[in-house]
Backbone as a ProteinNet text record, in pm:
[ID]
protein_1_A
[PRIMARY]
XXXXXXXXXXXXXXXXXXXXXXXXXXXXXXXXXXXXXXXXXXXXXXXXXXXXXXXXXXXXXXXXXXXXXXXXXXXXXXXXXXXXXXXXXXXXX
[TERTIARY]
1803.6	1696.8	1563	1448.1	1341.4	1254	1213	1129	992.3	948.5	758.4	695.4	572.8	516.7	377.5	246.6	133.3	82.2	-11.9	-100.1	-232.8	-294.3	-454.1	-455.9	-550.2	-637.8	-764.7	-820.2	-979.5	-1025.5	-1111.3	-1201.8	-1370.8	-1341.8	-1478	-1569.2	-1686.9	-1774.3	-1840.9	-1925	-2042.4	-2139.7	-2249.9	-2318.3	-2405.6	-2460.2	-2584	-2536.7	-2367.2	-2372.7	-2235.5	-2172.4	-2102.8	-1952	-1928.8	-1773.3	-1653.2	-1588.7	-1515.2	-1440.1	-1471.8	-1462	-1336.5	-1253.5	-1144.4	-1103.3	-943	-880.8	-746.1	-790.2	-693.3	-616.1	-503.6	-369.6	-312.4	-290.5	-180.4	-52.1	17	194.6	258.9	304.8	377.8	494.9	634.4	765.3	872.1	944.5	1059.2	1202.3	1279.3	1445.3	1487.9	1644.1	1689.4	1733	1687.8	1729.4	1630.3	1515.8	1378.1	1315.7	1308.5	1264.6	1138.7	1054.7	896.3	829.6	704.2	688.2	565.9	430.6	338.7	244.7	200.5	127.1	14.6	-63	-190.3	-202.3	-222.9	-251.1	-380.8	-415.2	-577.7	-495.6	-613.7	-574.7	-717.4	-738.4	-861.2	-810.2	-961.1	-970.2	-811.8	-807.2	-669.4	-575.2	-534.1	-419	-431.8	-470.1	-491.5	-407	-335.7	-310.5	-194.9	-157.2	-20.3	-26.8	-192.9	-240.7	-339.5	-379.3	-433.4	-577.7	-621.2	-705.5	-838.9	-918.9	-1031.7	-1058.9	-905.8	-895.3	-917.8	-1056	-1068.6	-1028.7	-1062.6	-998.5	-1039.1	-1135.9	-1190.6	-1135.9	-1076.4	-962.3	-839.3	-762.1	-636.8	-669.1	-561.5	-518.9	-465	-476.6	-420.2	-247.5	-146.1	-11.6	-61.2	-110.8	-112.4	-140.2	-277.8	-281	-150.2	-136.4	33	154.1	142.3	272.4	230.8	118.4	49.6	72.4	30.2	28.4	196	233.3	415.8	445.1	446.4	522.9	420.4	285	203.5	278.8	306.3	316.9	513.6	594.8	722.8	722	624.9	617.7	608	517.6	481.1	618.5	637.6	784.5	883	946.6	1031.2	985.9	928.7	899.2	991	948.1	1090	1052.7	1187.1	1189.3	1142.9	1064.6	1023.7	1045.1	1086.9	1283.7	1302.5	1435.3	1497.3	1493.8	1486.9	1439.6	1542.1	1609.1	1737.9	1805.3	1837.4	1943.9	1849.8	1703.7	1620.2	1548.3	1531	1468.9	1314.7	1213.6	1078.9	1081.3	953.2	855.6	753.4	685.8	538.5	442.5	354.9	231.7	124
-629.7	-552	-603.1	-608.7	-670.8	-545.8	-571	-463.5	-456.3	-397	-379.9	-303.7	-392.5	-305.9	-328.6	-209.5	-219.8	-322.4	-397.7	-481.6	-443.1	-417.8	-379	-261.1	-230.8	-90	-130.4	-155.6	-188.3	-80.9	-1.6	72.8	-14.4	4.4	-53	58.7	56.6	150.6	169.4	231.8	208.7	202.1	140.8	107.6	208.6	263.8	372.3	523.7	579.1	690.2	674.2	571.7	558.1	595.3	650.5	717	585	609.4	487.9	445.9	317.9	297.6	236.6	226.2	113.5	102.1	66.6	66.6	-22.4	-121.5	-228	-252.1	-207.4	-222.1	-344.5	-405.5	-511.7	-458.2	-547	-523.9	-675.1	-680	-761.9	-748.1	-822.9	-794.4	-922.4	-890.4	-996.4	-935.3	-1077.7	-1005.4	-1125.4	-1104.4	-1188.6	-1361.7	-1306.2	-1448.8	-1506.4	-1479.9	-1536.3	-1551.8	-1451.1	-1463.7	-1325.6	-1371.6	-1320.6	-1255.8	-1182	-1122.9	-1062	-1082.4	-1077	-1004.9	-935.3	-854.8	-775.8	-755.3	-666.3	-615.4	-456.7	-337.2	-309.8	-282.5	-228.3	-130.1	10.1	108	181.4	211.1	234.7	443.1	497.6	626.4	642.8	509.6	525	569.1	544	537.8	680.9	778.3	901.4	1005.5	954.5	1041.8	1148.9	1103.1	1252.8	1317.3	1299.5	1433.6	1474.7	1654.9	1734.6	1683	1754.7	1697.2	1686.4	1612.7	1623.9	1534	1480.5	1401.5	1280.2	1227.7	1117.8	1061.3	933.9	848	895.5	953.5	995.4	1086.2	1175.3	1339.5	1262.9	1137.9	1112.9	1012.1	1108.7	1051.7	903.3	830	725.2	720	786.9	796.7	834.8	904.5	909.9	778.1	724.2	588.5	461.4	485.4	407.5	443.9	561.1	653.1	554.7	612	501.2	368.1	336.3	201.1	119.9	154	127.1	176.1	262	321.1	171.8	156.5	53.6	-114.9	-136.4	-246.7	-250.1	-135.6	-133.6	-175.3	-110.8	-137.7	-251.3	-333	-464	-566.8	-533	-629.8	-552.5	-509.1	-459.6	-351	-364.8	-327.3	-258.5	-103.7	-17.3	-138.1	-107.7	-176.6	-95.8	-132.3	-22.2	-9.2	-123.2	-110.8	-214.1	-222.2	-301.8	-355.4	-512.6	-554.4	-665.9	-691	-814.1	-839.8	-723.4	-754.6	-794.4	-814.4	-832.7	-745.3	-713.3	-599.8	-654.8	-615.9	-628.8	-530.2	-572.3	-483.1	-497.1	-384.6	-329.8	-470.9	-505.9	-615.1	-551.7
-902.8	-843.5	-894.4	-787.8	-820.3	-882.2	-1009.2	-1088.8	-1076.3	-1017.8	-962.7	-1055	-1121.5	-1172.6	-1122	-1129.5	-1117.4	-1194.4	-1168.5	-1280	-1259.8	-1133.6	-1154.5	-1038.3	-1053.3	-929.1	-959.7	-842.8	-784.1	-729.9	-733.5	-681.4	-620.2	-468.6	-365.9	-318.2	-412.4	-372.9	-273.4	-206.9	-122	-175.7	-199.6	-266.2	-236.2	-153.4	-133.1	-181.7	-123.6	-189.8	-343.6	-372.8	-514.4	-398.6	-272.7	-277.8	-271.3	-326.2	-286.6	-106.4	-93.3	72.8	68.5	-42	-33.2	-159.8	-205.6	-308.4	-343.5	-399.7	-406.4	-468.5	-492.2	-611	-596	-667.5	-696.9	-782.7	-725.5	-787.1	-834.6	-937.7	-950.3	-1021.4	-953.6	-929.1	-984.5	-1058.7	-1081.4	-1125.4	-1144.9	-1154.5	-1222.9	-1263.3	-1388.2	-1324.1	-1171.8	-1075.6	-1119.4	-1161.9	-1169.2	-1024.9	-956.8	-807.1	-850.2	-735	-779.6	-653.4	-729.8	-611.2	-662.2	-571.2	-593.1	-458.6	-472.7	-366.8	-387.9	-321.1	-325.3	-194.9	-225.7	-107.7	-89.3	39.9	16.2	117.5	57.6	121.8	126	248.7	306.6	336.9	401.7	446	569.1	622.1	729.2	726	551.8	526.8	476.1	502	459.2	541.6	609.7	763.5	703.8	644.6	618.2	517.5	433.2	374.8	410.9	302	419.8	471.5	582.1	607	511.2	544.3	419.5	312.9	270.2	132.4	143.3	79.4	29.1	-45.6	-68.7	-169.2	-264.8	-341.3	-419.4	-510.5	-382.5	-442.5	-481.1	-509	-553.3	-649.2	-743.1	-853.1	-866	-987.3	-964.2	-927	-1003.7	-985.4	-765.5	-729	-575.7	-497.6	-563.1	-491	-511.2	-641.1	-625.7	-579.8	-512.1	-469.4	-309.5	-262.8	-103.4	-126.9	-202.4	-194.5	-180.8	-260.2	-276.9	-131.6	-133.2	69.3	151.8	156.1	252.4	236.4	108.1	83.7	95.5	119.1	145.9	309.7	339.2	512.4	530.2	491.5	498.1	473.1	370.3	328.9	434.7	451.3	543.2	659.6	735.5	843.5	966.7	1001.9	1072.4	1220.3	1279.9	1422.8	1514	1601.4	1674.2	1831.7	1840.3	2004.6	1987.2	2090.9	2119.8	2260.9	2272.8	2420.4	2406.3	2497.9	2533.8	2413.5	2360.9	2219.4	2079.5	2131.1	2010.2	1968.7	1842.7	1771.4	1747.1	1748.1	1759.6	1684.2	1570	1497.6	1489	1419.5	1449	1395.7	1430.3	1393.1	1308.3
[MASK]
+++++++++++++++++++++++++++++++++++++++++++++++++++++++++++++++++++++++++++++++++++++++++++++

């Protein structure tokens, strides 16, 4: 099993009012195969959609932005299928 751990969190301000506009985690991942794995999430106001309404990046904790970030960057590496057309499975872009 490949073991992920956080290595950094970036906070991107706006420069006129300080809120943060963007938040960049990196992960990095290995296993006793010596196989690797290196990634960085940015997770913007978008990615906000399935909490309540209102919450900025601002209102979550760090353990929250790595709870998002891990689910964003799971999507990315393995991606749900989203139909099936002539026996071929297509996923999301």
């Amino acid at each position: 099993m490949l073991e992920t751990k956080v290595n950094s969190i970036a906070y991107n301000l706006d420069a006129s009012t300080s809120e943060t506009t963007s938040v960049a985690v990196s992960f990095q991942g290995y296993n006793n195969d010596r196989e690797t794995l290196n990634l960085t999430v940015n997770l913007a106001s978008t990615d906000l959609t399935d909490l309540d309404e209102g919450t900025a990046l601002d209102d979550l904790s760090r353990k929250q932005i790595e709870a998002l970030a891990r689910q964003k960057g799971a999507n990315y590496i393995n991606p749900a299928p989203v139909s099936e057309t002539d026996g071929k499975t297509e996923t999301a872009k």
